[in-house]
C-alpha positions in Angstrom: -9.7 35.0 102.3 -12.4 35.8 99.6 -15.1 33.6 99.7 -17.4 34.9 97.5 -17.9 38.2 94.9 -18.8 41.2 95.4 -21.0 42.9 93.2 -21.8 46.2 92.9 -23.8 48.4 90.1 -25.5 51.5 89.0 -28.2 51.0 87.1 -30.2 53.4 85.4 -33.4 51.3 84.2 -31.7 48.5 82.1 -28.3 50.6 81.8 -25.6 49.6 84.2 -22.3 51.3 84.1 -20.4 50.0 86.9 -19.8 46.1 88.2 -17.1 45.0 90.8 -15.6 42.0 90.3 -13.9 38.9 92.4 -11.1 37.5 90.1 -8.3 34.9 90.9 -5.3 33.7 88.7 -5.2 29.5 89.0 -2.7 27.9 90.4 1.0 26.5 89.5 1.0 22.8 88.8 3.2 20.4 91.7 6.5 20.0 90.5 8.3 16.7 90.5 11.4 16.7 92.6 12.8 13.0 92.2 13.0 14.2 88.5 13.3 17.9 88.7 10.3 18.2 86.6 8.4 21.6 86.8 4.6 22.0 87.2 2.7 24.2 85.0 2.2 27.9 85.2 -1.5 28.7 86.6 -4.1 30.6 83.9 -4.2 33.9 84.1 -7.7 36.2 84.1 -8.0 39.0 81.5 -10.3 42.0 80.7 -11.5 41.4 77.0 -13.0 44.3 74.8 -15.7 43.3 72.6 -18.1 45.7 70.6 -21.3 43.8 70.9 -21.2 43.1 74.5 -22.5 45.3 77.5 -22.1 44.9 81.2 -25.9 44.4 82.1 -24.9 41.0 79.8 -21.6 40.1 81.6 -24.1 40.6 85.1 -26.7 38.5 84.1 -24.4 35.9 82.1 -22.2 35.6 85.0 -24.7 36.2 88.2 -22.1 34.9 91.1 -19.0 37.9 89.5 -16.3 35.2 90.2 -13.8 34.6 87.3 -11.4 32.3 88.9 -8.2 30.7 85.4 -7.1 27.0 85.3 -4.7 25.4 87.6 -1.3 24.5 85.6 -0.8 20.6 85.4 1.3 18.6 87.5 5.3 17.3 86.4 5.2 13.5 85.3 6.9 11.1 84.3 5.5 11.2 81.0 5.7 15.0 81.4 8.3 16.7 83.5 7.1 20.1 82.5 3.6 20.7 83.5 1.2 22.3 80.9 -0.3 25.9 81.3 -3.2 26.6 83.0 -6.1 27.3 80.7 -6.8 31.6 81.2 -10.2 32.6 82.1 -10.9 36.0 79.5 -14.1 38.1 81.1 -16.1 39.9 78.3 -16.5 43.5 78.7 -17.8 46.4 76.2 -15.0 48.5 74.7 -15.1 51.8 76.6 -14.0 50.1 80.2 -11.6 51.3 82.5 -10.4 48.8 84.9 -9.2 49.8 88.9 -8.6 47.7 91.7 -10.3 47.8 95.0 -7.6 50.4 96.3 -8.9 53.0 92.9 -5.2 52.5 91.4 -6.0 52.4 87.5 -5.3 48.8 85.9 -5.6 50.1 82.4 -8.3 50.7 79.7 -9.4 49.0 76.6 -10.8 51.3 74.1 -11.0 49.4 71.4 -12.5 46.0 70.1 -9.9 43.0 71.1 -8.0 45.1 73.9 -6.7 42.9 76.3 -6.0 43.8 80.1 -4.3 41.3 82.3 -6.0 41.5 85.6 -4.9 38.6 87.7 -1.9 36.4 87.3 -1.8 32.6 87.3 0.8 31.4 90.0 4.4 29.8 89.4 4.2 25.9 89.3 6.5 23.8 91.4 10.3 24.1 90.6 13.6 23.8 92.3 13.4 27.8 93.5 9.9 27.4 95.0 11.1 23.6 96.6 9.0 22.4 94.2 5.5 23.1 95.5 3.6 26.0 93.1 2.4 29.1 93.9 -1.3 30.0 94.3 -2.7 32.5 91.7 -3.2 36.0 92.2 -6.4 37.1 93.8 -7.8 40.5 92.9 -11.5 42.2 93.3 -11.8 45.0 90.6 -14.0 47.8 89.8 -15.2 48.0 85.3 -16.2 51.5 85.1 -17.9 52.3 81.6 -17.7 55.6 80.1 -19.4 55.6 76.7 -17.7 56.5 73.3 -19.1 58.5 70.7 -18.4 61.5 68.1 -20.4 63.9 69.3 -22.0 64.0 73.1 -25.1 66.0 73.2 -25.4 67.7 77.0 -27.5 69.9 78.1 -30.3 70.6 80.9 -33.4 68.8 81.4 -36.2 69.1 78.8 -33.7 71.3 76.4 -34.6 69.0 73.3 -31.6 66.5 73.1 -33.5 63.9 72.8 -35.6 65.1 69.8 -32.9 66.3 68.1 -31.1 62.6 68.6 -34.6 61.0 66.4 -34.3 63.7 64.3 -30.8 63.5 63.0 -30.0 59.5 63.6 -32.5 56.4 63.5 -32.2 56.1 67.1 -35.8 56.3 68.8 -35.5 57.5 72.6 -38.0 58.3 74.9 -39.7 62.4 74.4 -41.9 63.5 76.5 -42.5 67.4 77.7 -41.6 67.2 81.4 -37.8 67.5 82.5 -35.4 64.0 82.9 -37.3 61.9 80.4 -33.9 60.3 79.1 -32.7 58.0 82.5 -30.4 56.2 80.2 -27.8 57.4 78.3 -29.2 57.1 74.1 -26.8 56.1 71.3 -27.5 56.6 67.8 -26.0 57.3 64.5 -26.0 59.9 61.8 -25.8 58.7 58.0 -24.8 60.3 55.4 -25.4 59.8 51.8 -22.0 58.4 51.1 -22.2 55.8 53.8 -20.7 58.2 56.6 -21.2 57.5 59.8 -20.9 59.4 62.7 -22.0 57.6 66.6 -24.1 60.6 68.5 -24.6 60.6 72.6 -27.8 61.5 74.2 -27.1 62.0 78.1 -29.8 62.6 80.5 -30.1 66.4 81.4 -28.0 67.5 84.0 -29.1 70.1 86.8 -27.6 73.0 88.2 -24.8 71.6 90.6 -23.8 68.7 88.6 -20.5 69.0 88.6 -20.9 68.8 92.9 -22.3 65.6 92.1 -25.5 66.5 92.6 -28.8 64.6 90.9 -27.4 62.5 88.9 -23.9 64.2 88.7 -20.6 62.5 88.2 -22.2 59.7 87.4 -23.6 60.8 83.7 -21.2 64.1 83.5 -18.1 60.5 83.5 -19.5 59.7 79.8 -18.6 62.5 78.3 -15.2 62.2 78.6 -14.5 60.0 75.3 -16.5 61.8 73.1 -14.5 63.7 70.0 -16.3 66.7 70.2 -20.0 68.1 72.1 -23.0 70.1 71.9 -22.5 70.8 75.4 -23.6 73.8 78.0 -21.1 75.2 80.6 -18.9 71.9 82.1 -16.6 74.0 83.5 -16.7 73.4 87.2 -16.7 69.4 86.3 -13.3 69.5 84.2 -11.5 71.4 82.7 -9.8 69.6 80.2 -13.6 69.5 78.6 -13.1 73.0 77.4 -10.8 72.1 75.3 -12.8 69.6 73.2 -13.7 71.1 69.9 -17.3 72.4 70.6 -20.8 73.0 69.3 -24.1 74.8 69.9 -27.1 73.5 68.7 -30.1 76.2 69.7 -32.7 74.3 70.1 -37.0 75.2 70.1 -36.8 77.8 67.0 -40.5 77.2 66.6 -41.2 78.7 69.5 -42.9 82.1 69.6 -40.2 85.2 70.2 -37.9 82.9 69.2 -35.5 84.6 66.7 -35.5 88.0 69.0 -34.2 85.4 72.4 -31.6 84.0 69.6 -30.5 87.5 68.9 -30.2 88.3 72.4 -28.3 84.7 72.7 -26.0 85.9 70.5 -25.5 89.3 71.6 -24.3 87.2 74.8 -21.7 84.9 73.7 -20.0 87.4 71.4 -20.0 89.8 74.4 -19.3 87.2 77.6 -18.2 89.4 80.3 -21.0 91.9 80.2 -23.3 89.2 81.2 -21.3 87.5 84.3 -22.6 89.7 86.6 -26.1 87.3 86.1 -23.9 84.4 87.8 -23.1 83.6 91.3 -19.5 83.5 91.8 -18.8 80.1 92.4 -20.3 79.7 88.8 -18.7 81.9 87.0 -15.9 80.4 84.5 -12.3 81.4 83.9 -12.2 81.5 80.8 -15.4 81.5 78.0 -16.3 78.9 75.7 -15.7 79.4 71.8 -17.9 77.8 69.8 -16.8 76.3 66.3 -20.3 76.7 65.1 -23.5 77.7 66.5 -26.8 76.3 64.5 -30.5 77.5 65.7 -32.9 74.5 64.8 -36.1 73.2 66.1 -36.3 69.1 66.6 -40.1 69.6 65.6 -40.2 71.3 62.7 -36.5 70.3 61.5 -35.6 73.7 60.9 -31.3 73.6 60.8 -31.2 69.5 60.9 -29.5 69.1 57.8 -27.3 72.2 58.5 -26.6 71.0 61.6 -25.6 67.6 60.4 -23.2 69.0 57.8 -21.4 71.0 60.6 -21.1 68.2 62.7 -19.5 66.5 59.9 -16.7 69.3 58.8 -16.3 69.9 62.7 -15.2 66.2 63.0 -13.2 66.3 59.7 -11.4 69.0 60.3 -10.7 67.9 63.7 -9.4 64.6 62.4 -7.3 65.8 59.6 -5.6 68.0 62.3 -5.2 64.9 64.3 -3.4 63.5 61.6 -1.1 66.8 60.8 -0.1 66.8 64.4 0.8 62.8 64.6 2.8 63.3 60.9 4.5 66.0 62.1 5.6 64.2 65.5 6.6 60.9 63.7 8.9 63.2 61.4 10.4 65.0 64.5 11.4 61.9 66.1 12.8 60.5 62.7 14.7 63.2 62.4 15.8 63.3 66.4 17.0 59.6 65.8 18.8 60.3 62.0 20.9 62.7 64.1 21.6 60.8 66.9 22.3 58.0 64.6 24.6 60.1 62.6 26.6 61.8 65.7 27.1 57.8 66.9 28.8 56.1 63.9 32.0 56.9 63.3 33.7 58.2 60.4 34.9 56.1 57.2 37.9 58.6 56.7 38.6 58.8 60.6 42.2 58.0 61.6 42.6 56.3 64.9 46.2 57.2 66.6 47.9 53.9 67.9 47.9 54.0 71.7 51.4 55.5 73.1 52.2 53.5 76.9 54.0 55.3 78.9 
C-alpha cells in the first residue's frame, strides 16, 4: 500500500527537470443490486501539457506529489446509474516524457493541450463485479523534461554560449570569465524584422567525458534531444542519432589576438578530418565526421558575424522545414496512391459476368 508520495528532483538552482509522482485513479461507485443499478466509473488522473507552466510550479503548487481522481457515485433509486467520477488533470510543461516506476515509457506530450492518461478510475458496482466497484488504479510515475527549442547551442565550458545567447536574443543569462557560469539551462529568442521567431538553447558547458555521465553528463546532454538543429561540439559517444541533426558551427572569440590564423588552422581541420585523429585517444575518436551546413567565425563581444550568423540560422531551419514538408507530401501521396490501387484491385468490375454456380 502507498501511503504517501514520493518525490524526487534535480534541481539546478531554481531549474528542476525531474519530479516523481504518487497518482491514483478514484474509485467505482456501489452498485444497487435490488434494482440492478450500476455505480459510477472512478475519475481518472491525466498528464496535461501547458506552455506557461514549469515543474518547479507543479512542486511547489502541489508540495505533498499526490494526485489522487473522484470516486464515481453510487446507484439510486433516483439514479440507477451512478455518475462519473470527477478526473484529477496534473499540469506539466510541454516537453515531458512520462515513465512508470519500472522505466517503461507512458508516453509524451510535446505540444500545448497533450493529454496522457496515467491512472485509471475503477469500474463501479455492476452485475459482473457482484455489484461492489473496483478501486482505482494506483501508479507512482517519473516527468522527465527535456527542453524544446530550434536551435541548442552546446559546447565546453567558458566557449561563449552564453554571450552569444544576449547577443542574438533578448534573453539576459549569467557571463562571467571562469568555466560553468550557466547552471541552468537559458532560453531565449531570436527576432527577426518580419516578426520571425526562432526559440535558442543555452546548455551549461559540458566536460570531457560527458557522454559517461560525468559532471553534469546525461543529465544536460538529455535536452538536446528536441532541438531542430545545434551549434554543437562532438556528441558522438552520447548518441548517435545527434549526428544526424542538421548542424552548425559558430566560432566563437574572433577578437581575440591570432585569431584569424587558429581559424585558418580550424578550417584546415574540418575540411581535412582524418589527418588530425591521431590528436585523439581512441576511445574518442568518432566513426564518422561531422558536416557542417555552415560554419560562421564571430565574437559575442564585438558582434562580429551576429547578424550573419542569425541569417544562417534562419535559412538552416527553413530549408530544413520545407524538406520536412517535401518528405511528409511525398509520403501522404504514396499512401494515396498505395490505397487507390488497392481500392481499385478490390471492387469488382461493372462489365464482369458472374457464371451461375453448376452442382454436381
Amino acid at each position: 500500500m502507498v501511503r504517501c508520495s514520493c518525490v524526487l528532483l534535480r534541481k539546478y538552482g531554481n531549474f528542476i527537470d525531474n519530479l516523481i509522482l504518487f497518482t491514483r485513479g478514484g474509485s467505482g461507485g456501489m452498485g444497487y443490486p435490488r434494482l440492478g443499478g450500476e455505480g459510477g466509473k472512478g475519475g481518472d488522473v491525466w498528464v496535461v501539457a501547458h506552455n506557461k507552466m514549469t515543474l518547479k510550479q507543479l512542486k511547489d503548487k502541489y508540495p505533498q506529489k499526490r494526485f489522487v481522481a473522484g470516486e464515481g457515485a453510487n446507484s439510486r433509486v433516483s439514479a440507477l446509474k451512478g455518475s462519473k467520477g470527477k478526473d484529477c488533470e496534473i499540469p506539466v510543461p510541454v516537453g515531458i516524457s512520462v515513465t512508470d516506476e519500472n522505466g517503461k515509457i507512458i508516453g509524451e506530450l510535446n505540444k500545448e493541450k497533450d493529454r496522457l492518461l496515467v491512472a485509471e478510475g475503477g469500474l463501479g458496482g455492476k452485475l459482473l463485479t457482484n455489484f461492489l466497484p473496483l478501486k482505482g488504479q494506483k501508479r507512482v510515475i517519473h516527468l522527465d523534461l527535456k527542453l524544446m527549442a530550434d536551435i541548442g547551442l552546446v559546447g565546453f565550458p567558458n566557449a561563449g554560449k552564453s554571450s552569444l545567447l544576449s547577443q542574438i536574443s533578448h534573453a539576459k543569462p549569467a557571463i562571467a570569465d571562469y568555466a560553468f557560469t550557466t547552471l541552468k539551462p537559458e532560453l531565449g529568442k531570436i527576432m527577426y524584422n518580419d516578426f520571425k521567431q526562432i526559440s535558442v538553447a543555452d546548455l551549461p558547458g559540458l566536460i570531457e567525458g560527458a557522454h559517461m555521465n560525468k559532471g553534469m553528463g546525461h543529465k544536460f546532454l538529455k535536452h538536446i534531444e528536441r532541438t531542430r538543429q545545434l551549434l554543437f561540439v562532438e556528441l558522438e559517444l552520447y548518441k548517435e542519432e545527434l549526428q544526424t541533426k542538421p548542424a552548425l558551427l559558430a566560432v566563437n572569440k574572433m577578437d581575440l589576438p591570432d585569431a584569424q590564423d587558429k581559424f585558418r588552422v580550424l578550417m584546415n581541420q574540418l575540411q581535412n578530418p582524418k589527418d588530425f585523429l591521431h590528436v585523439f585517444e581512441k576511445n574518442m575518436i568518432p566513426e564518422r565526421t561531422i558536416e557542417f551546413q555552415h560554419i560562421i567565425p564571430i565574437s559575442a563581444i564585438t558582434r562580429e558575424g551576429i547578424d550573419e550568423l542569425k541569417n544562417c540560422i534562419r535559412k538552416s531551419l527553413d530549408e530544413h522545414a520545407n524538406w520536412e514538408n517535401d518528405a511528409y507530401h511525398k509520403k501522404q501521396l504514396l499512401n494515396l496512391q498505395i490505397s487507390n490501387t488497392v481500392s481499385y484491385s478490390e471492387t469488382p468490375s461493372k462489365n464482369t459476368v458472374t457464371s451461375p454456380r453448376m452442382d454436381n
